[in-house]
VOFIDREN-905268 format. One record per residue (C-alpha): residue in three letters; x, y, z. Coordinates in steps of 0.1 Angstrom, whole numbers, padded with zeros to 4 digits, always signed. Layout:
! residues N
<atom residuo="ALA" px="X" py="Y" pz="Z"/>
...
! end
This chain:
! residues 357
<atom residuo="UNK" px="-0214" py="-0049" pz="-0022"/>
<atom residuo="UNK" px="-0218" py="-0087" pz="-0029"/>
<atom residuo="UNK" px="-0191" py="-0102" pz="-0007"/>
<atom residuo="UNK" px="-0163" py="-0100" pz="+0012"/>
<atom residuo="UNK" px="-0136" py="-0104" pz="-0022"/>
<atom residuo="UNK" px="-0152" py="-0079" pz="-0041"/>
<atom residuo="UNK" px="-0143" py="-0043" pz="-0021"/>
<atom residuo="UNK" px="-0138" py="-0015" pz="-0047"/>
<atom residuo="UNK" px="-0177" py="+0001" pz="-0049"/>
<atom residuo="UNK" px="-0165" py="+0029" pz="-0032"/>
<atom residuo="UNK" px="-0198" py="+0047" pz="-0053"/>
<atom residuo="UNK" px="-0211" py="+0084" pz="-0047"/>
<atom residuo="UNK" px="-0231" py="+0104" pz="-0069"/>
<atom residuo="UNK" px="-0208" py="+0130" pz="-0084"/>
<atom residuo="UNK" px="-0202" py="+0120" pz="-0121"/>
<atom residuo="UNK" px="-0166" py="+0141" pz="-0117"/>
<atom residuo="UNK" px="-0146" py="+0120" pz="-0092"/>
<atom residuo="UNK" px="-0145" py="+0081" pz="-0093"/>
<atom residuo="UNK" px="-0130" py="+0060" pz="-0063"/>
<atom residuo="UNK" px="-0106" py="+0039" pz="-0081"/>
<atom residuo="UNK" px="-0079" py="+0006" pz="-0064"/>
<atom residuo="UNK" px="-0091" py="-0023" pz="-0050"/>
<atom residuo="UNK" px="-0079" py="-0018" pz="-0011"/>
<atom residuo="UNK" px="-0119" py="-0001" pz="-0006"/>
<atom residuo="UNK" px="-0117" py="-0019" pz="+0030"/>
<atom residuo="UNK" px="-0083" py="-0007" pz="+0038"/>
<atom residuo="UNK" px="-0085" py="+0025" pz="+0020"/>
<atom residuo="UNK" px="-0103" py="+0050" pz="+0000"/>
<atom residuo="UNK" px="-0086" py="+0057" pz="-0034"/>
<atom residuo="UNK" px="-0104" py="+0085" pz="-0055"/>
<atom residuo="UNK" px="-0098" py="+0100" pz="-0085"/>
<atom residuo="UNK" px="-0106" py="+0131" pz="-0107"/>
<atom residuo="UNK" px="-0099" py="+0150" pz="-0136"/>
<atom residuo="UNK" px="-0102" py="+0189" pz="-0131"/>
<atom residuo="UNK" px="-0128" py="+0206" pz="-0154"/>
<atom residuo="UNK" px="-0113" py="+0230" pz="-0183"/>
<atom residuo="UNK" px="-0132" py="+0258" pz="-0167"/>
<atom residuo="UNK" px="-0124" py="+0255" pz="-0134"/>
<atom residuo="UNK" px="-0111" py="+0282" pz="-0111"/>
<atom residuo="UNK" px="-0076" py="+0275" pz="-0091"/>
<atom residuo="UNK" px="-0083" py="+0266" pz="-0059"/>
<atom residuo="UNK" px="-0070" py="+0246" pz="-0028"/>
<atom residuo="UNK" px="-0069" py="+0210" pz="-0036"/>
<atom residuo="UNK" px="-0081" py="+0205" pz="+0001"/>
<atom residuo="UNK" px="-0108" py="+0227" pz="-0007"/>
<atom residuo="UNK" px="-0114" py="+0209" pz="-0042"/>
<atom residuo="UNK" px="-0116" py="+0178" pz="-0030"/>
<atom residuo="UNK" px="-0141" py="+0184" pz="+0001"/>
<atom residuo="UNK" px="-0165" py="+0198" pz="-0021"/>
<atom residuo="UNK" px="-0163" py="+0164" pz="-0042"/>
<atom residuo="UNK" px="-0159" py="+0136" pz="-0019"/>
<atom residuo="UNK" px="-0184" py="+0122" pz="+0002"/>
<atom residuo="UNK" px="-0183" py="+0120" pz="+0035"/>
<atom residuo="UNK" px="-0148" py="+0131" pz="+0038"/>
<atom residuo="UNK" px="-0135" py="+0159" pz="+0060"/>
<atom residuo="UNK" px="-0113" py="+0184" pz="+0057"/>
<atom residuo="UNK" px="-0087" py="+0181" pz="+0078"/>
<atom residuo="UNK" px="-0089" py="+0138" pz="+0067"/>
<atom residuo="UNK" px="-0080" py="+0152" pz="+0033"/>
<atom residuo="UNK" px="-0052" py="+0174" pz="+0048"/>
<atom residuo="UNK" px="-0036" py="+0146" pz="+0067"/>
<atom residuo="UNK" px="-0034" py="+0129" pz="+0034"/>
<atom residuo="UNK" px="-0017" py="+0156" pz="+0018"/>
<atom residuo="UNK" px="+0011" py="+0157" pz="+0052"/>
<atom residuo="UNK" px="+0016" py="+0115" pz="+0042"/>
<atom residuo="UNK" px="+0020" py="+0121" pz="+0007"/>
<atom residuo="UNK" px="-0015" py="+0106" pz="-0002"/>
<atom residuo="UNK" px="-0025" py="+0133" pz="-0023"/>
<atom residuo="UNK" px="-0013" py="+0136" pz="-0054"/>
<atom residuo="UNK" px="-0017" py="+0161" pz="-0087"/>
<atom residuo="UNK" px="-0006" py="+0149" pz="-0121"/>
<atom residuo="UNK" px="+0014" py="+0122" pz="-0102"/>
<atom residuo="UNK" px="+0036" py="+0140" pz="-0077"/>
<atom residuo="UNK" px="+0027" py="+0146" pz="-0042"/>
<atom residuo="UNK" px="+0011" py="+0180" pz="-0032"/>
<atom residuo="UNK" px="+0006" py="+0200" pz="-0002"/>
<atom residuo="UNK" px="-0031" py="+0212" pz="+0011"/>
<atom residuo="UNK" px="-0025" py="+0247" pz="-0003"/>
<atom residuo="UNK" px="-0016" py="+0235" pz="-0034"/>
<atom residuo="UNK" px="-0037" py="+0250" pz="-0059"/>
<atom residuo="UNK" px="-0056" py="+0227" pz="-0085"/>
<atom residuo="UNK" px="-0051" py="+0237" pz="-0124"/>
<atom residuo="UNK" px="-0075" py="+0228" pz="-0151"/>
<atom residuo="UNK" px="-0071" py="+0191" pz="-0166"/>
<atom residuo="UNK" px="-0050" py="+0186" pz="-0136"/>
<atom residuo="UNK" px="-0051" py="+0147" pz="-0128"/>
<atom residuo="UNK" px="-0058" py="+0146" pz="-0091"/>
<atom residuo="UNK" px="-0056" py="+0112" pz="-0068"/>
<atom residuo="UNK" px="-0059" py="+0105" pz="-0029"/>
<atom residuo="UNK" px="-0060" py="+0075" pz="-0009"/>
<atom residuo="UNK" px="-0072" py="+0080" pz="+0026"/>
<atom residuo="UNK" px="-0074" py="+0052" pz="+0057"/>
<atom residuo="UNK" px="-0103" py="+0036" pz="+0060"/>
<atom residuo="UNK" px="-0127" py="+0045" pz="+0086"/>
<atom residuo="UNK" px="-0133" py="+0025" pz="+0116"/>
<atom residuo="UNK" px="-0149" py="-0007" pz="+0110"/>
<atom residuo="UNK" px="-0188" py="-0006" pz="+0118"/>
<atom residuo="UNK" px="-0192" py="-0032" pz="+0143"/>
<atom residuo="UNK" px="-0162" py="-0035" pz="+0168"/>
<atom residuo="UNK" px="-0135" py="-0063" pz="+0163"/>
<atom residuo="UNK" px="-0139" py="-0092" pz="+0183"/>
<atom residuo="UNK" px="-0102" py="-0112" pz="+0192"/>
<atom residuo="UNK" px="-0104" py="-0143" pz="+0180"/>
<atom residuo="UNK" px="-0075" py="-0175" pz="+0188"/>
<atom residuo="UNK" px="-0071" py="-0180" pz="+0152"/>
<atom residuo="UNK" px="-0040" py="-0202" pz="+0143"/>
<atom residuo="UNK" px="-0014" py="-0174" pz="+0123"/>
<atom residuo="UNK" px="+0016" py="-0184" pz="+0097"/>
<atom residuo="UNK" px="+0034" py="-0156" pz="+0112"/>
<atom residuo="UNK" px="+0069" py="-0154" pz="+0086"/>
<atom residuo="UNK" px="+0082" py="-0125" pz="+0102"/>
<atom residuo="UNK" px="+0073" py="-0099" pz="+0129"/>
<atom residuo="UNK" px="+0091" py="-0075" pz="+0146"/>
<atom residuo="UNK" px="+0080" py="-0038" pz="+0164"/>
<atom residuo="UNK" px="+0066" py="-0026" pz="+0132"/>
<atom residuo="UNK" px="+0055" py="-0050" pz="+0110"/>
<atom residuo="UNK" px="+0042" py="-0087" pz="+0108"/>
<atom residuo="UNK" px="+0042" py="-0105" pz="+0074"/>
<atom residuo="UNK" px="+0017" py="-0141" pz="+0075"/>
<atom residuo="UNK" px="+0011" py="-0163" pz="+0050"/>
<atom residuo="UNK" px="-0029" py="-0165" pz="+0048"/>
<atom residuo="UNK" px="-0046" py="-0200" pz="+0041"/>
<atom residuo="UNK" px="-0072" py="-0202" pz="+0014"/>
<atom residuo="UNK" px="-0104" py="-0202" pz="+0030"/>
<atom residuo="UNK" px="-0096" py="-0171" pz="+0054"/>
<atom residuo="UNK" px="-0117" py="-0143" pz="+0051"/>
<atom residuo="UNK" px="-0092" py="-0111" pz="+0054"/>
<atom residuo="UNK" px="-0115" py="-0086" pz="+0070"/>
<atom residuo="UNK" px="-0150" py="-0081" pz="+0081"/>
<atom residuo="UNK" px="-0178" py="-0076" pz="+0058"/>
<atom residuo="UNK" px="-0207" py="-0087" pz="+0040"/>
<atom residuo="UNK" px="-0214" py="-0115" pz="+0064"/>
<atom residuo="UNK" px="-0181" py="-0123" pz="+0077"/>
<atom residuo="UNK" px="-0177" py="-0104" pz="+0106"/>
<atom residuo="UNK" px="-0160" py="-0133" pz="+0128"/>
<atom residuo="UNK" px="-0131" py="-0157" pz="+0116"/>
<atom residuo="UNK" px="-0116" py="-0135" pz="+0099"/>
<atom residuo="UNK" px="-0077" py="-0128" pz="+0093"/>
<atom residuo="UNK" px="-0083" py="-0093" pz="+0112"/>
<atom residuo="UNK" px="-0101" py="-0108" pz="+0142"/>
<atom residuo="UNK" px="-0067" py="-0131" pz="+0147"/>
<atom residuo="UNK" px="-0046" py="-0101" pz="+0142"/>
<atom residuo="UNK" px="-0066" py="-0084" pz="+0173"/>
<atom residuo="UNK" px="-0056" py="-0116" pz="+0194"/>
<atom residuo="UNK" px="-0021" py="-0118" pz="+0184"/>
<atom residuo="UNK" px="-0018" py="-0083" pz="+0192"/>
<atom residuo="UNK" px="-0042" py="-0081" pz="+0216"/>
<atom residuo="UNK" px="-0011" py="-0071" pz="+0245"/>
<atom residuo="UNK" px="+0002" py="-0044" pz="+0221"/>
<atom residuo="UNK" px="-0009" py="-0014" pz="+0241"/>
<atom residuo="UNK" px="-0004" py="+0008" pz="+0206"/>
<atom residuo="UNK" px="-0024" py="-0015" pz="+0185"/>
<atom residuo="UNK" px="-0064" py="-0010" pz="+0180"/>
<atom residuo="UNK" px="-0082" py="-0033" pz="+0158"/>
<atom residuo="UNK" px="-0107" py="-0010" pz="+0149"/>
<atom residuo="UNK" px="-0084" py="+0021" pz="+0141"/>
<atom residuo="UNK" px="-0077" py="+0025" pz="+0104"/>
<atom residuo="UNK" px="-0041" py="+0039" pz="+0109"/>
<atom residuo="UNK" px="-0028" py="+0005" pz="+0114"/>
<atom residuo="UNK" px="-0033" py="-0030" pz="+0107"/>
<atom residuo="UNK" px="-0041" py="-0044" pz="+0071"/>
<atom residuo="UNK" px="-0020" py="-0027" pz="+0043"/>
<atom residuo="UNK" px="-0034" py="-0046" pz="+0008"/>
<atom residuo="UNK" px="-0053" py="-0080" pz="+0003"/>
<atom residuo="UNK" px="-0057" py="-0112" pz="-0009"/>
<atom residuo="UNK" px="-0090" py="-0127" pz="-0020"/>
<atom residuo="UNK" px="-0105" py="-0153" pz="+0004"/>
<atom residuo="UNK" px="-0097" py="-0185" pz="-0013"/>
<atom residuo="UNK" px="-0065" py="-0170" pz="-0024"/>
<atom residuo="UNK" px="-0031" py="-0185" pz="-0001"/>
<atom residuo="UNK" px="+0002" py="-0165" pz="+0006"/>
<atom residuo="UNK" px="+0015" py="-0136" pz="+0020"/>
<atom residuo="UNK" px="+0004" py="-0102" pz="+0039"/>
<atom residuo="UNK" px="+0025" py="-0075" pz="+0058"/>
<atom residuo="UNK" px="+0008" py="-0058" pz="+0085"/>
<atom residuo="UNK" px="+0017" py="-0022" pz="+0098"/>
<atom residuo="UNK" px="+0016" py="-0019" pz="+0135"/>
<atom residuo="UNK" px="+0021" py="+0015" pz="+0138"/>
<atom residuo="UNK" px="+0008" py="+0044" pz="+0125"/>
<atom residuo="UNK" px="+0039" py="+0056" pz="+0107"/>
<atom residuo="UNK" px="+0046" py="+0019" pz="+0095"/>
<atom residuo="UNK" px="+0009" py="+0021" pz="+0076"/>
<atom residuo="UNK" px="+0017" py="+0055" pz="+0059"/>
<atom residuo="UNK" px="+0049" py="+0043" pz="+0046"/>
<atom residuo="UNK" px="+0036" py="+0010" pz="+0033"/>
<atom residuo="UNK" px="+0008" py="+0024" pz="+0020"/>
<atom residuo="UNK" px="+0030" py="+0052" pz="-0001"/>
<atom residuo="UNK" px="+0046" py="+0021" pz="-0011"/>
<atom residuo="UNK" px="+0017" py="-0001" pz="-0028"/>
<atom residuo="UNK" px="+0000" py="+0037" pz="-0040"/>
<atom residuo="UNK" px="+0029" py="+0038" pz="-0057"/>
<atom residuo="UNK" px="+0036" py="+0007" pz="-0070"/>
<atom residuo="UNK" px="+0071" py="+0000" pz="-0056"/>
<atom residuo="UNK" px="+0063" py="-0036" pz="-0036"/>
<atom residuo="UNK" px="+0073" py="-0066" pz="-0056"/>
<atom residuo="UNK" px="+0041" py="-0094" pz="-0055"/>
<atom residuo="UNK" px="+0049" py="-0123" pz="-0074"/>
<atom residuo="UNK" px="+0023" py="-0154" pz="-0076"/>
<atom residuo="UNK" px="+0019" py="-0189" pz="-0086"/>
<atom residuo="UNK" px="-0011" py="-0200" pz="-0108"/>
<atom residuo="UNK" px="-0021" py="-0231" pz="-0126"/>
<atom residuo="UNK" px="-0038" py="-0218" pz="-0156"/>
<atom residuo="UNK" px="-0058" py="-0239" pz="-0182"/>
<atom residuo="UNK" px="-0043" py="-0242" pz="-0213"/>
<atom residuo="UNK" px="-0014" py="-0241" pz="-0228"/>
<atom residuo="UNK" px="+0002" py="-0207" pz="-0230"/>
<atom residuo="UNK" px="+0019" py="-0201" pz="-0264"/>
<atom residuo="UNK" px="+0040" py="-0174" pz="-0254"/>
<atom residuo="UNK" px="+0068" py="-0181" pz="-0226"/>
<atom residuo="UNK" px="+0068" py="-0147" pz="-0211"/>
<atom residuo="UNK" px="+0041" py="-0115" pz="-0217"/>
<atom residuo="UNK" px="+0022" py="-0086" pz="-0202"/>
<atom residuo="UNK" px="-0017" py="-0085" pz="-0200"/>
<atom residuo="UNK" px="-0025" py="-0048" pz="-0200"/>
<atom residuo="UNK" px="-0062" py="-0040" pz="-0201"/>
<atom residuo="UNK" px="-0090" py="-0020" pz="-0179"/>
<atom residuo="UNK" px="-0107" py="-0041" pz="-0150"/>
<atom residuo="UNK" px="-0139" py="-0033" pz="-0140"/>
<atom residuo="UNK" px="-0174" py="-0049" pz="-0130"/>
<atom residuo="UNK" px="-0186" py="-0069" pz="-0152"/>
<atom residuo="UNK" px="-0222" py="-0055" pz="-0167"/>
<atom residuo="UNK" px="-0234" py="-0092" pz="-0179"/>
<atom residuo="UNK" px="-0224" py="-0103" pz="-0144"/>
<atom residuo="UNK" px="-0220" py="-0082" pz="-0113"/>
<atom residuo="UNK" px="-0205" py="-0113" pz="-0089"/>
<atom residuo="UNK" px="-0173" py="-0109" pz="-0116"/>
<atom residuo="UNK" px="-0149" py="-0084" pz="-0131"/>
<atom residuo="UNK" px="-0137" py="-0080" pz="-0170"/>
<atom residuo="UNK" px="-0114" py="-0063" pz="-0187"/>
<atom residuo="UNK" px="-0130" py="-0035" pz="-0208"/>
<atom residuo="UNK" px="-0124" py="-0027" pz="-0247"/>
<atom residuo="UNK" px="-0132" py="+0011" pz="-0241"/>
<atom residuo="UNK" px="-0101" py="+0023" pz="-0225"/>
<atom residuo="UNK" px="-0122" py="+0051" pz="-0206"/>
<atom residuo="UNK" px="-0138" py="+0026" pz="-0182"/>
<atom residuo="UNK" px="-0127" py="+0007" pz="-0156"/>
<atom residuo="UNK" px="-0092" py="+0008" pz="-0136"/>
<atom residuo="UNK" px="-0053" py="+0002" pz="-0157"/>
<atom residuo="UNK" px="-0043" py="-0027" pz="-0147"/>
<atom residuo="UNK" px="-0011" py="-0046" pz="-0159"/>
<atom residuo="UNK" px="+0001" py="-0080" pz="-0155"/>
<atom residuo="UNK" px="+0032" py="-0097" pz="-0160"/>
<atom residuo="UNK" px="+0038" py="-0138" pz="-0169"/>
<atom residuo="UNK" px="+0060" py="-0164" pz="-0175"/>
<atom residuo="UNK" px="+0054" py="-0199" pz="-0179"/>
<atom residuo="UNK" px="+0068" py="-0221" pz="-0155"/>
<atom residuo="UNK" px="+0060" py="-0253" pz="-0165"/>
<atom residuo="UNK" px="+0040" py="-0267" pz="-0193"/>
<atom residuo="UNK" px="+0014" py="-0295" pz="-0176"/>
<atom residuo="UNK" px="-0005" py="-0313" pz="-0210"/>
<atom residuo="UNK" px="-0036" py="-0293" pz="-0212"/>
<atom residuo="UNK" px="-0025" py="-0268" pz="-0180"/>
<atom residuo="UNK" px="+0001" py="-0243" pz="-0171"/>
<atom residuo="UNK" px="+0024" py="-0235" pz="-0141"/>
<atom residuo="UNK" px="+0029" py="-0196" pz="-0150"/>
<atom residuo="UNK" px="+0044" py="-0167" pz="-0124"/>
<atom residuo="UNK" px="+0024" py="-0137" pz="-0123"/>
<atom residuo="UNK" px="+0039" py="-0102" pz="-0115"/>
<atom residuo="UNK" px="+0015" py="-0075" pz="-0105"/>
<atom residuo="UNK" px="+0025" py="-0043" pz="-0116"/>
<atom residuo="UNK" px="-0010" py="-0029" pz="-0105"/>
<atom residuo="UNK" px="-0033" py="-0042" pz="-0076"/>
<atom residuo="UNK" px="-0068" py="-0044" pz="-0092"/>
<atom residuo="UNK" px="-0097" py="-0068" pz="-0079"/>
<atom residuo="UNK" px="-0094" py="-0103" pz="-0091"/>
<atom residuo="UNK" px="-0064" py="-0088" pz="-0114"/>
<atom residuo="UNK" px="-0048" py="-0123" pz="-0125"/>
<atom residuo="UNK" px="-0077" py="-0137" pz="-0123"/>
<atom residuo="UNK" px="-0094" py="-0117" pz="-0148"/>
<atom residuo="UNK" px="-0063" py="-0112" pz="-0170"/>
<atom residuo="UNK" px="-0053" py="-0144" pz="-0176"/>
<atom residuo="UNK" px="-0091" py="-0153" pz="-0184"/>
<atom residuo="UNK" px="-0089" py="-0129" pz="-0212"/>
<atom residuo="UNK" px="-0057" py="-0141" pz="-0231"/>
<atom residuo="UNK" px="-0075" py="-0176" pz="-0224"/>
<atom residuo="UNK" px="-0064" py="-0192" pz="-0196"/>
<atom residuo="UNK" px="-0091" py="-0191" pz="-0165"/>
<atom residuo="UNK" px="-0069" py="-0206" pz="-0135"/>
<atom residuo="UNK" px="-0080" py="-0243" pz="-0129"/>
<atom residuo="UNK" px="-0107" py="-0246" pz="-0107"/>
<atom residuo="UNK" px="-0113" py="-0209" pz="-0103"/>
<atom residuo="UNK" px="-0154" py="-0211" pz="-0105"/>
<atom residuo="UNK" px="-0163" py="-0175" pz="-0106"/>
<atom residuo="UNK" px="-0147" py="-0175" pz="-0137"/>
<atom residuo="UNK" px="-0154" py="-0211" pz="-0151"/>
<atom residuo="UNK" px="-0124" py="-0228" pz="-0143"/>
<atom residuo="UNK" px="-0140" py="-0253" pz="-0120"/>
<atom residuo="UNK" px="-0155" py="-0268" pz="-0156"/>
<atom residuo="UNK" px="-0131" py="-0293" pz="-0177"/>
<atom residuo="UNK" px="-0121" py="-0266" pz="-0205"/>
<atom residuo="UNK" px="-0088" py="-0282" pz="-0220"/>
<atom residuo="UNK" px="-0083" py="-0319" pz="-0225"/>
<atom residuo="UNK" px="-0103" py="-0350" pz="-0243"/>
<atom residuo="UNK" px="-0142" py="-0370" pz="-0234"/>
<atom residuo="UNK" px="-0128" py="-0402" pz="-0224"/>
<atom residuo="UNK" px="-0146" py="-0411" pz="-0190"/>
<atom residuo="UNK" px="-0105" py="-0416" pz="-0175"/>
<atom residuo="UNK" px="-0098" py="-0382" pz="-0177"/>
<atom residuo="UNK" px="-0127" py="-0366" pz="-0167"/>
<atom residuo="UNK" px="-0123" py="-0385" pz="-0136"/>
<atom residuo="UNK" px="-0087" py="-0377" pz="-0133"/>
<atom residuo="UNK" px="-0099" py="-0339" pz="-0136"/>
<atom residuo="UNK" px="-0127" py="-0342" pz="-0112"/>
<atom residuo="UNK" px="-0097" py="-0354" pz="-0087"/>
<atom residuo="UNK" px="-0074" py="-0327" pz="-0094"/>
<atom residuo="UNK" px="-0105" py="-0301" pz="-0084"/>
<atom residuo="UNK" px="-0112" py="-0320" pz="-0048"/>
<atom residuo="UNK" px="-0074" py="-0324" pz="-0042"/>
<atom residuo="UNK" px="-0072" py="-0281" pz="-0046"/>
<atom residuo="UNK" px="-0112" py="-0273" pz="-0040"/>
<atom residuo="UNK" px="-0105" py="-0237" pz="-0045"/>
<atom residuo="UNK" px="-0085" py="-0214" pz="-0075"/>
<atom residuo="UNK" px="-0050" py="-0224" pz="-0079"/>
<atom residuo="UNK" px="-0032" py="-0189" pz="-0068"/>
<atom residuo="UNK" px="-0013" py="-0185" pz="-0045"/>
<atom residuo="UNK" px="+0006" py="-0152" pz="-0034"/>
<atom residuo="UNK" px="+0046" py="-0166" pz="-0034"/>
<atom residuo="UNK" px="+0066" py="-0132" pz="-0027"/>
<atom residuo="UNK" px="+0068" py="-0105" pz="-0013"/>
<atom residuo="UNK" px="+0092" py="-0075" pz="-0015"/>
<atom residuo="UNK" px="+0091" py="-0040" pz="+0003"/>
<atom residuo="UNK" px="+0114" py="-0014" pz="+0018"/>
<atom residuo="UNK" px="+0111" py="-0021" pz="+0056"/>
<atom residuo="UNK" px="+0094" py="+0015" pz="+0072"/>
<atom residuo="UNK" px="+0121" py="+0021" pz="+0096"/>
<atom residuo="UNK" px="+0153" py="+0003" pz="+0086"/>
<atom residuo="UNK" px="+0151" py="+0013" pz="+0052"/>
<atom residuo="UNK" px="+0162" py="-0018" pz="+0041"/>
<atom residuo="UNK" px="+0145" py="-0037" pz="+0013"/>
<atom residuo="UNK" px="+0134" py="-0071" pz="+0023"/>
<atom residuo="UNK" px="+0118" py="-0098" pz="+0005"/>
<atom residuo="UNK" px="+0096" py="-0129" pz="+0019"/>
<atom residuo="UNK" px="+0086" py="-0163" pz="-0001"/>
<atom residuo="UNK" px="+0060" py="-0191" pz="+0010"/>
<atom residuo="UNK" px="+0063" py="-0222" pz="-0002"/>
<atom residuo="UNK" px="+0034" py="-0237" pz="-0021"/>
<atom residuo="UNK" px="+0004" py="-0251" pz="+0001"/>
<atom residuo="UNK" px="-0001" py="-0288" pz="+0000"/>
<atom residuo="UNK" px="-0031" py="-0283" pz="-0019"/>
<atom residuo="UNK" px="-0014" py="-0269" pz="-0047"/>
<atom residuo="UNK" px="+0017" py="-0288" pz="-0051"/>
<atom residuo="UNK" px="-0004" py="-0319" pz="-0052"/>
<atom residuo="UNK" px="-0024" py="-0305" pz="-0077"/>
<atom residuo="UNK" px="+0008" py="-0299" pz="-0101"/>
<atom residuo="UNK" px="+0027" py="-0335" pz="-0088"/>
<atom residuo="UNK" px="-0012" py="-0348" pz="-0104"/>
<atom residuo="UNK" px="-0004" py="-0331" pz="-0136"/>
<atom residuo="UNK" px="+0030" py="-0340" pz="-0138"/>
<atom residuo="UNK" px="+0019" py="-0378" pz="-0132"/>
<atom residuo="UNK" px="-0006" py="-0377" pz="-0156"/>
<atom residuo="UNK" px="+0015" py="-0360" pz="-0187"/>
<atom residuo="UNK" px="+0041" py="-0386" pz="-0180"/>
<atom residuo="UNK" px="+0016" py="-0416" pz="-0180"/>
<atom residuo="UNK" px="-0009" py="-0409" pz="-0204"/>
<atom residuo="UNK" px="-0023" py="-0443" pz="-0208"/>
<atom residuo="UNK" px="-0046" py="-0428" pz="-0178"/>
<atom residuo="UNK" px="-0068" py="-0420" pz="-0206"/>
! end
């Protein structure tokens, strides 16, 4: 792997199972197809034989949490696989590789009670070791704000981190502080149930007020740093993304973006192929001047706009889930950073005064 905001290479050499999600750090998704020919057999015992470096009894304990699934719906160990049978499993991570180090990292803590924290990550935090990061990270503050928690082990898998947010990416994160917390929140973003909603400043003008982006995400071949969306439908991970535009900026766009899916770089990636990489997003191009006219004015006014928000403009606004022991539904929003907001008051200044060119 490349960096710390590209985690799905969950690779092994079988050519019949494929790791699929984008949570590789904070869990292992697989996926398989059954063969036409194939015998019925224990899915425990199917998937042992397939997956590498997994146990048995790993794969049975994600069968008892509802991790393993066949043709959609949850299945026991003894279940007994079928040909053409669609069979999925997410399993914990395992332990990191070098031990977590507590770190006195400031937090945004929004909420926190026995079970579960929810922060609101600044851009520029790395969320968990890897690749080069393995201090300053959003984990390593976790370990010191928990560091009293006599239940609560950095380095376990079975708690801690339940999705992520790309590095220069702002906004909210729930954390599972016990065990049974994880397994429920995890059953709740393997199954799409969580409500994400972001903010992005796109560039562009988007025709369309409100639409869905549906389309495959996977590495990109030409460039291995990026993701694409793929025109054969049999490669790559379904992803599907929701917008509506917010506000209509000149030669940008305020648009919400609701994940329905959780792929790497998802909005990123989608809203680059309808057209509109978000502004100043330079993996993809947007730190370039792509809408907008050659007078010397404006390219100055842009060139402002990227130091004022040096990083993309995204920003993960809300953030719905059933709580794992109330049963309550609960919801959480974060007011845009400063960096964005005066990003968009720049915009707003500059379509209302265009004698800036």
């Amino acid at each position: 792997m490349i960096e710390e905001e590209l985690p799905d290479e969950l690779e092994n050499d079988l050519d019949d199972i494929e790791p699929v999600g984008d949570e590789a750090q904070l869990y292992e998704h697989f996926r398989v197809v059954v063969d036409k020919g194939q015998a019925m057999v224990r899915v425990d015992k199917y998937l042992f034989e397939r997956i590498v470096n997994a146990s048995r009894n790993r794969i049975q304990k994600a069968a008892e949490s509802g991790f393993v699934m066949a043709n959609g719906k949850p299945v026991k160990s003894s279940y007994k696989v079928k040909p053409l049978d669609v069979i999925t499993v997410m399993m914990d991570r395992p332990r990191y590789e070098n031990e977590i180090i507590p770190e006195d990292i400031p937090l945004n803590i929004v909420y926190e009670d026995s079970y579960v924290m929810v922060v609101n990550k600044p851009a520029g935090l790395v969320v968990h070791p890897g690749h080069g990061n393995y201090h300053g990270t959003l984990v390593n503050a976790l370990a010191w704000h928990l560091k009293d928690v006599p239940d609560y082990d950095a380095n376990d898998p079975h708690v801690g981190l339940v999705h992520r947010i790309d590095k220069d990416t702002s906004g909210l994160l729930v954390i599972a502080k016990t065990p049974d917390a994880k397994t429920n929140l995890g059953l709740q973003f393997y199954n799409k149930t969580t409500k994400r909603k972001y903010r992005a400043l796109v560039w562009g003008n988007v025709e369309k007020d409100e639409g869905t982006i549906v389309g495959n995400i996977a590495r990109n071949p030409k460039d291995r740093m990026q993701m694409a969306v793929m025109s054969d439908p049999a490669v790559g991970k379904h992803a599907v993304t929701h917008y509506r535009v917010l506000e209509r900026l000149g030669y940008v766009t305020l648009v919400e973006c609701v994940l329905e899916t959780g792929r790497t770089h998802q909005i990123r990636v989608h809203m680059k192929h309808i057209g509109h990489v978000l502004f100043n997003d330079e993996r993809y191009g947007g730190h370039e001047i792509l809408k907008g006219t050659h007078f010397s004015k404006y390219k100055q006014f842009v060139n402002n706009c990227f130091d004022t928000c040096p990083r993309q403009a995204l920003h993960a606004m809300t953030l719905g889930f059933v709580h794992p022991v109330t049963g309550k539904e609960v919801f959480f929003t974060s007011e845009l950073p400063d960096d964005m907001t005066q990003l968009i008051d720049k915009w707003r200044s500059y379509i209302s005064n265009r004698d800036i060119e």
